[in-house]
C-alpha positions in Angstrom: 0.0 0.0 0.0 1.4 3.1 -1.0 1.7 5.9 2.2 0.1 9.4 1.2 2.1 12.6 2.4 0.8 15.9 2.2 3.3 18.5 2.5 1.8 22.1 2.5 4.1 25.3 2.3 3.0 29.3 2.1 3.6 30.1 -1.5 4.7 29.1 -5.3 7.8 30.1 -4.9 8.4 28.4 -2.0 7.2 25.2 -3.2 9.5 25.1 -6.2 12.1 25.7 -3.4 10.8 22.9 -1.5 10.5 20.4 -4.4 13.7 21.1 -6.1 15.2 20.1 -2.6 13.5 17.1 -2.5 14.7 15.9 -5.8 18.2 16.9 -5.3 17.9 14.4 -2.2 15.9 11.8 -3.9 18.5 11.9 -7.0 21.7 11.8 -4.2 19.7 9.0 -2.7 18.7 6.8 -6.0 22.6 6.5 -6.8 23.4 5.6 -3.7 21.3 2.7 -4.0 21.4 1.9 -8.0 23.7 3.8 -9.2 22.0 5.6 -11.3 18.8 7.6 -10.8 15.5 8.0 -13.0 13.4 10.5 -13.1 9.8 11.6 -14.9 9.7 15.2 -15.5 6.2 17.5 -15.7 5.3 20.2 -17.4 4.1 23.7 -16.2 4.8 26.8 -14.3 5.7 25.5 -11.0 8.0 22.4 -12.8 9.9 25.2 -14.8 11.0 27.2 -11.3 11.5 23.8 -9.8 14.3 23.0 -12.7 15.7 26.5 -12.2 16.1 26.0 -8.9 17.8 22.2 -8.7 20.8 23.6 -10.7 21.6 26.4 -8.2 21.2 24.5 -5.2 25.0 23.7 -3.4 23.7 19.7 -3.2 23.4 19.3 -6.7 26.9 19.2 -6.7 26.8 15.7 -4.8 24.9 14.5 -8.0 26.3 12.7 -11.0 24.6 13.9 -13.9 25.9 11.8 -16.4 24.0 9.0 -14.7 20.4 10.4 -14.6 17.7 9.4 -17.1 15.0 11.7 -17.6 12.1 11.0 -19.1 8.5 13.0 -19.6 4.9 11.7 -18.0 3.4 13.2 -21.1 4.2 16.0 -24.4 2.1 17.9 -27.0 2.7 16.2 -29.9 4.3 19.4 -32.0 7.2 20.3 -34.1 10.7 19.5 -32.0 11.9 22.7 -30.4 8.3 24.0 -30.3 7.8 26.9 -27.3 4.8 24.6 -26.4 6.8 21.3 -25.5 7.3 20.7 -22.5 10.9 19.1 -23.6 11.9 22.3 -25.0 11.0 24.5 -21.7 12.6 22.0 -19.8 15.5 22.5 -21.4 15.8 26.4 -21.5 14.8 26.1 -17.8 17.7 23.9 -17.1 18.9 20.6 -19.0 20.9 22.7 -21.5 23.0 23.7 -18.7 23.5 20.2 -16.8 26.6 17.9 -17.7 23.9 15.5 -18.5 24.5 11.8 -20.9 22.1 13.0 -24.3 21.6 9.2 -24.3 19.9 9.2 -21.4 17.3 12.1 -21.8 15.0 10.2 -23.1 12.5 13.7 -24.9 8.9 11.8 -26.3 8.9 12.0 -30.1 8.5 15.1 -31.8 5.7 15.3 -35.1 8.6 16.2 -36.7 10.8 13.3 -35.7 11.1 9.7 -37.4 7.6 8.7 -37.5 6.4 12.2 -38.8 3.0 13.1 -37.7 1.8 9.5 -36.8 1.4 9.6 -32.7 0.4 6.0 -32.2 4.0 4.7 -34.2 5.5 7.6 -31.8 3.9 6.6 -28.8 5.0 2.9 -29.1 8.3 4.1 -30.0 8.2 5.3 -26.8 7.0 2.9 -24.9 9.3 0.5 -26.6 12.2 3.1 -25.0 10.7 2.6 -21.8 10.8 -1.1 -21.9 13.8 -1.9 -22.8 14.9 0.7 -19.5 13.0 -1.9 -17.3 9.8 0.9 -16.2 12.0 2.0 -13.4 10.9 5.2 -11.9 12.7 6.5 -8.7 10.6 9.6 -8.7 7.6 10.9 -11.6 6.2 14.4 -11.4 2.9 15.2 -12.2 1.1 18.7 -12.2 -2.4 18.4 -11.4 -5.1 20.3 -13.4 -7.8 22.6 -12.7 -10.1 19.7 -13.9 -8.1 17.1 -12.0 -6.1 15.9 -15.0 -2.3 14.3 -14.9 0.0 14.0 -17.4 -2.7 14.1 -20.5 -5.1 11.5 -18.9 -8.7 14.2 -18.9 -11.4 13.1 -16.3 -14.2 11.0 -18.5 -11.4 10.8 -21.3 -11.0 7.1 -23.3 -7.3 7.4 -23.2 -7.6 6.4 -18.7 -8.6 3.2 -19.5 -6.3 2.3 -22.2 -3.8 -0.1 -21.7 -0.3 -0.1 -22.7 3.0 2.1 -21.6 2.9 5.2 -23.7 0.0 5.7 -26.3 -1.3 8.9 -28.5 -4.7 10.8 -28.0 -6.1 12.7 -30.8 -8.6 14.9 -28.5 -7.2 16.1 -25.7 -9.7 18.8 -23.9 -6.7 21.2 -24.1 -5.1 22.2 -26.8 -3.1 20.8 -29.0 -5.2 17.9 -29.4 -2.5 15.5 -30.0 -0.3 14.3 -27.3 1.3 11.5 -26.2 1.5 10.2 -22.3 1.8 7.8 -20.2 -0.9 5.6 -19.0 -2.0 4.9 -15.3 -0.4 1.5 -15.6 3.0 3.5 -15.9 2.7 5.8 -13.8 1.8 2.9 -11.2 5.6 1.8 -11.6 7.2 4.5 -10.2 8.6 4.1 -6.2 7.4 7.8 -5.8 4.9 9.8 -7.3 4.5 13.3 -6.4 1.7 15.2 -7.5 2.5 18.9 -7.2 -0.2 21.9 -7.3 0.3 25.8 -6.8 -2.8 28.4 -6.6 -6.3 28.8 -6.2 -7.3 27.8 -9.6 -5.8 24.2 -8.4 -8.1 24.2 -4.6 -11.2 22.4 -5.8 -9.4 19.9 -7.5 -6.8 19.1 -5.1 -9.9 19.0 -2.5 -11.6 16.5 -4.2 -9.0 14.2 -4.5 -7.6 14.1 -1.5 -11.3 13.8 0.2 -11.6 10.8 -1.8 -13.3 11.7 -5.0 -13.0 10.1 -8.5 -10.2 12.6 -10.8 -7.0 11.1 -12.7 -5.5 12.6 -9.7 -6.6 10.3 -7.4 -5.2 7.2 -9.2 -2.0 8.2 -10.0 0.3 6.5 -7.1 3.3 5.9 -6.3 4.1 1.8 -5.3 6.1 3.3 -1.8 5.2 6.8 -1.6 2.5 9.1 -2.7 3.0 12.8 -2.1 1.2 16.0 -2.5 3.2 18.9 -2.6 0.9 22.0 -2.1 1.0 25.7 -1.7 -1.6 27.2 0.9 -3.6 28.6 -1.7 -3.8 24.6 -3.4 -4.4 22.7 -0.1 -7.5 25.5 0.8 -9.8 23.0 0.2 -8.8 19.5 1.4 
């Protein structure tokens, strides 16, 4: 059974601070232990200061980069290098700078990458990548949505119930319509999932889940440790 935490701090800022701490710990941790460490990246406004904020932190030094993999819970399916990607803010937030192994950030398939504009052969490509890594997680990220969403799995959306590792939707409530993410099922592997959630817009939803209620939210967890990292303004309502 995995334990739920709920960690509440004042404000956005201070969350980032508080969440890029805990990943520089959980990294330092993970090679300690494998060797290596593997971690699923988010997308969003907090997840942006978060990456800012792991590179300047005097602990990061205890990391070795070259043995992280990174990999992404889900991406809009758009041109490589688009703004909208959350590969390409992730890496003007921070990867650029890192002394990171290329072979091990593992960026979901572009439309403009070897199977063109075909998201189900680019999903499975992806899943295929996840495989062969053995679905090892040591921490996955999730924002949470004002509608409860993770990833790019929608409350009362098809795409919760599929099956599989990675696979494409074609109407995603948000635009762009195309994505690909990870399923339920893969987000289930991971030894921690933290689900992290900053302002107001973000109370109702947050509420509801951790009262119990029925969102993607909810069943996203972690097989040791689920965690909620909140601002005040997110946790108002729990």
């Amino acid at each position: 059974m995995s334990e739920t935490v709920v960690v509440v701090v004042p404000d956005a800022d201070i969350l980032a601070s508080t969440v890029a701490a805990r990943l520089v710990i959980r990294i330092i941790d993970a090679q300690a232990v494998h060797g290596t460490a593997s971690v699923v990246l988010t997308g969003g406004r907090v997840a942006a200061k978060v990456l800012r904020q792991v590179r300047d932190l005097p602990a990061a030094a205890a990391i070795d980069w070259s043995r992280v993999d990174l990999w992404w819970g889900d991406e809009r399916f758009l041109p490589s290098g688009d703004p909208d990607r959350n590969e390409t803010q992730a890496r003007e937030a921070v990867l650029d700078t890192l002394p990171l192994d290329p072979a091990r950030v593992h960026a979901m398939p572009a439309s403009d990458g070897p199977d063109g504009d075909d998201a189900d052969a680019a999903a499975a490509r992806y899943a295929a990548a996840l495989s062969a890594a053995g679905l090892r997680f040591d921490v996955l990220m999730l924002g949470v949505g004002e509608d409860g969403h993770v990833a790019s799995l929608f409350p009362g959306h098809p795409v919760l119930e599929k099956e599989g590792i990675a696979v494409a939707t074609y109407d995603s409530p948000k635009p762009p319509p195309t994505r690909i993410t990870l399923t339920l099922a893969t987000i289930g592997n991971a030894d921690e999932v933290w689900l992290v959630a900053a302002g107001p817009d973000k109370a109702e939803p947050i509420g509801t889940v951790l009262r119990g209620g029925d969102l993607p939210a909810a069943r996203a967890r972690g097989v040791r440790k689920t965690l909620f990292l909140l601002d005040e303004a997110a946790a108002s309502k729990r």
